[in-house]
N, C-alpha and C positions, 0 to 999 in steps of 0.2 A: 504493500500500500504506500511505502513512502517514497518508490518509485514511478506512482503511476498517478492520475485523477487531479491533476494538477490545480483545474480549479475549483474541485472540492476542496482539496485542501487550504488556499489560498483564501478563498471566498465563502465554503461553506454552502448550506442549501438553502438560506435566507435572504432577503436583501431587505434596503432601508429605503424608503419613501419619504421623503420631507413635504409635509401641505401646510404651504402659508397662505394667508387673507387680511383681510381688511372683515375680519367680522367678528363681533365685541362677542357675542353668542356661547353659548358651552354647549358645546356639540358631542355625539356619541359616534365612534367613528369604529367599523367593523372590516376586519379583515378576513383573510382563510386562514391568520395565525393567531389572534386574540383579537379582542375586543377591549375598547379604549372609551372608559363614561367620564363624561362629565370633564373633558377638554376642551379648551382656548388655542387657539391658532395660533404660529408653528405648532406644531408637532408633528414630532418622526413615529414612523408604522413600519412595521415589519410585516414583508409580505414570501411566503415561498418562491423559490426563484422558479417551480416547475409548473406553475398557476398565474402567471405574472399576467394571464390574460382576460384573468377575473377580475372586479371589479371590487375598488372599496367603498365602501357604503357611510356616507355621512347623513347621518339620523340630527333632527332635532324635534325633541318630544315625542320619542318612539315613531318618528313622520320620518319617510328618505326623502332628504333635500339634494341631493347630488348623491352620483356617480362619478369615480376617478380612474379611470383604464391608464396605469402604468404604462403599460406594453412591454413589449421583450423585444432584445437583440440576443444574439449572439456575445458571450462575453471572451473579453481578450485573452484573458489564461488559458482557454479551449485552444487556444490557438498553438497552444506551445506541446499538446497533445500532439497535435495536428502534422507539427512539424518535423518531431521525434519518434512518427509514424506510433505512437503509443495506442494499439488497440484498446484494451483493457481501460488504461485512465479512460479512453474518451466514451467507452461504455457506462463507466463508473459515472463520470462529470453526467454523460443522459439520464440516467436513473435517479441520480440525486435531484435532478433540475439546474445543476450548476454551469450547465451550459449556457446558460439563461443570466441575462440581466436586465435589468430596469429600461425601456425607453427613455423614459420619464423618470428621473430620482428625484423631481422639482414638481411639483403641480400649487396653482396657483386659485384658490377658491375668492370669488368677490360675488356680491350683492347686485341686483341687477331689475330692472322694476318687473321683467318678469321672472324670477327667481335668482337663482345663484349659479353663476356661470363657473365652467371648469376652463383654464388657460393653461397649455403646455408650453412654458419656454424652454427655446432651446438652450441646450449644454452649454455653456464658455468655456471654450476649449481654453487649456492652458499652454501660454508661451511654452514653445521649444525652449529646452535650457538640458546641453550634455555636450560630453566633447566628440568631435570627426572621427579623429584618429584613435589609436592606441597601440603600443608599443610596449614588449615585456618577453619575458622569460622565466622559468623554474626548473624545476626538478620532481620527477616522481617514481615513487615504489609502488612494487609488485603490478608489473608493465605483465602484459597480455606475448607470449611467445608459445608459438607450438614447438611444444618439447623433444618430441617422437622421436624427429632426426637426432636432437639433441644427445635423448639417451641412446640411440644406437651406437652412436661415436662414442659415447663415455663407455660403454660393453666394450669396443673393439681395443680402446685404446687399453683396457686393463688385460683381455687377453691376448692378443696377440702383440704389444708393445711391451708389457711386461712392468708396467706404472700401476701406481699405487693410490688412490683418491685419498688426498689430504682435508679439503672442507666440500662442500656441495653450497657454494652460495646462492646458485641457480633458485635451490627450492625456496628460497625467501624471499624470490621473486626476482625480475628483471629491474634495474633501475634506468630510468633515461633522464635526459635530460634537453630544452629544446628553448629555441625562442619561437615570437607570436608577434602577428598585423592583423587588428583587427579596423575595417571601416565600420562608424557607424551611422547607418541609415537613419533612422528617429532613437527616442529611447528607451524602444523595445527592443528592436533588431540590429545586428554586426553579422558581416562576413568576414572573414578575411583565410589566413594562410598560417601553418603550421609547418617549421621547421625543428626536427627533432636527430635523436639517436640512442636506443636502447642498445642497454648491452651486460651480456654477465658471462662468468667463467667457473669452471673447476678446477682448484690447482693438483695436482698432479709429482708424486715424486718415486724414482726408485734409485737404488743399488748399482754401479756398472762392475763391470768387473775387476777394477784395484779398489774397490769398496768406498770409491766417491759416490755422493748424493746426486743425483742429476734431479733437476725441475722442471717442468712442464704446465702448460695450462690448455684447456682448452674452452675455446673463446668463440664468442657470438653477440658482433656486433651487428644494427641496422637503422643506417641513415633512414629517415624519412620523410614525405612531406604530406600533410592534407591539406583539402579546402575543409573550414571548418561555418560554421553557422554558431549565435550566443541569438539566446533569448533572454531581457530583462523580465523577471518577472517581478521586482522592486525596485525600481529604475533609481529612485531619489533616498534622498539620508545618508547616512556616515556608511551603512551596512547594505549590500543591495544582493538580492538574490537570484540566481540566471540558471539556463540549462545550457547545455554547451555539445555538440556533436560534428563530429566528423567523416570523413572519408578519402582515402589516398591510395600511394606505393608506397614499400618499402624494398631496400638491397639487402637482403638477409646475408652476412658474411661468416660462416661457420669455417673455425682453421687450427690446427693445433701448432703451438709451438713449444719447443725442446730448446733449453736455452744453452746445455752444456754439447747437444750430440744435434749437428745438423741433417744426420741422414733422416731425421725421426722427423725433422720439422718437412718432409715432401711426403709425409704420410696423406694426409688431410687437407685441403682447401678447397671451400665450396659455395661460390656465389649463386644468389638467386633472386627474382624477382618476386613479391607478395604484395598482396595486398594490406594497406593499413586502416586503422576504423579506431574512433575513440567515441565513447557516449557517456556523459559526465550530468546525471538528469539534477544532481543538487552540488551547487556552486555557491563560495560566498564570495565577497568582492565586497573590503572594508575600506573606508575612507574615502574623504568628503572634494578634497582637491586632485593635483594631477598624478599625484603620486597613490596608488592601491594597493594593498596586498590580496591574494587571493588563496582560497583551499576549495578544491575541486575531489569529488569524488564521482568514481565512475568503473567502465569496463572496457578496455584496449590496449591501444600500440603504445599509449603514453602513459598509462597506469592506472593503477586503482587509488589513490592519493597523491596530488598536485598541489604544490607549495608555490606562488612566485612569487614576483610585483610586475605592477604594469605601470606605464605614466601615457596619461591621458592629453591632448593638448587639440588646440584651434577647436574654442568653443561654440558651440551653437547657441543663440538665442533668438 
């Protein structure tokens, strides 16, 4: 669940209604989530986000004086379902009603000689305000690597070389490390690009035959690059929240080296082409000016915990 249903989680299966007037009145106003007696205008109402196309009911003296049809859109967190191809969340965001928001969060009740009229103004959008570019780098463990080939080479290299496995860092996973361009479109969406390189090893030791230690490792490095995609799903504040995904190549370079006996190091050397992919659905991004930190968690070529900074510049407003 806490990788899926983005804006259930986000938003929830509720929304909020504000009805303001010009009417001195105490009015009883009826939703499909409670009912609210004996209020004075503003007042906020709570309405299910999967009903939004019901109506709320403004009573005075048990008599309905108006009707207020919210309406629904589409809400923007659904969007980030959408984009991470997340089945499941955007099942879950249906069923809850959280795909759903308010037309209307604003309705406008006034006095009118034939009764009480309902006025929907529209939203005011709010000014643009976030930066173009962004520029940054980190570091992450336990990177995504298909091990198979890995472990065949580590089997060969013990029996027929005659080496010894000293640690297995591999199983603790891959670590990389890479830099990052991201553009940003508004301040919910960035593209940009992903240059990286994971890489881990098994050291390796035996005996030769005047009873020197010979060392060895074998090693598996992989440049790589994607185009990646950032969704804001908390654009503004000191702390802001996003999901992050990608897609690429990578050069997978699998090769053993012997550092005391050269004949050993023409055992093994093996490039290849692969594909790279990273899916990072909860990301944090702290701090309020150009400079950010970030901790990224996810599933791929770059890891399962991402540490950087980014600096942000050429602001939009």
């Amino acid at each position: 669940m806490a990788f899926t249903s983005c804006a259930s989680i986000v938003t929830g299966s509720k929304a909020t209604v504000l009805l303001e007037g010009e009417l001195p009145d105490t009015l009883t106003i009826q939703t499909n989530v409670t009912t609210y007696a004996d209020v004075v205008l503003p007042q906020q109402v709570e309405v299910k986000r999967k009903r939004l196309k019901e109506p709320i009911q403004v009573l005075k003296d048990s008599m309905e004086v108006a009707q207020v049809y919210p309406g629904r859109k589409t809400n923007d967190y659904f969007w980030g379902n959408l984009a991470f191809v997340d089945v499941v969340g955007m099942g879950i965001d249906w069923a809850t009603g959280s795909i759903y928001e308010p037309a209307h969060d604003v309705c406008v009740l006034n006095r009118t000689q034939s009764g009480i009229m309902v006025q929907y103004p529209p939203k005011v959008k709010k000014p643009a305000n976030f930066y173009r570019h962004e520029i940054g780098g980190g570091m992450a463990v336990a990177a995504y690597e298909n091990k198979s080939r890995f472990h065949e080479m580590e089997d060969v290299v013990e029996r027929r070389l005659g080496y010894k496995s000293e640690n297995q860092t591999m199983y603790m996973g891959a670590a990389s490390v890479g830099l990052r361009y991201y553009y940003h479109m508004d301040e919910h969406w960035a593209v940009g690009l992903q240059l990286g390189r994971v890489g881990y090893y098994t050291h390796y030791a035996k005996n030769s035959a005047d009873g020197k230690e010979q060392d060895a490792n074998l090693l598996l490095h992989s440049p790589y690059l994607m185009a990646t995609t950032k969704y804001y799903w908390k654009p503004t504040g000191v702390v802001s929240l996003y999901s992050k995904g990608g897609i690429g190549v990578q050069r997978r370079h699998l090769y053993f080296r012997a550092y005391k006996n050269q004949a050993d190091n023409r055992f093994f050397d093996e490039k290849k082409w692969l594909p790279a992919f990273q899916f990072s659905p909860i990301a944090i991004e702290v701090g309020r000016r150009n400079f950010r930190f970030f901790t990224e968690l996810g599933y791929g070529t770059e890891g399962f915990l991402s540490l950087g900074i980014t600096y942000h510049f050429k602001r939009v407003r």
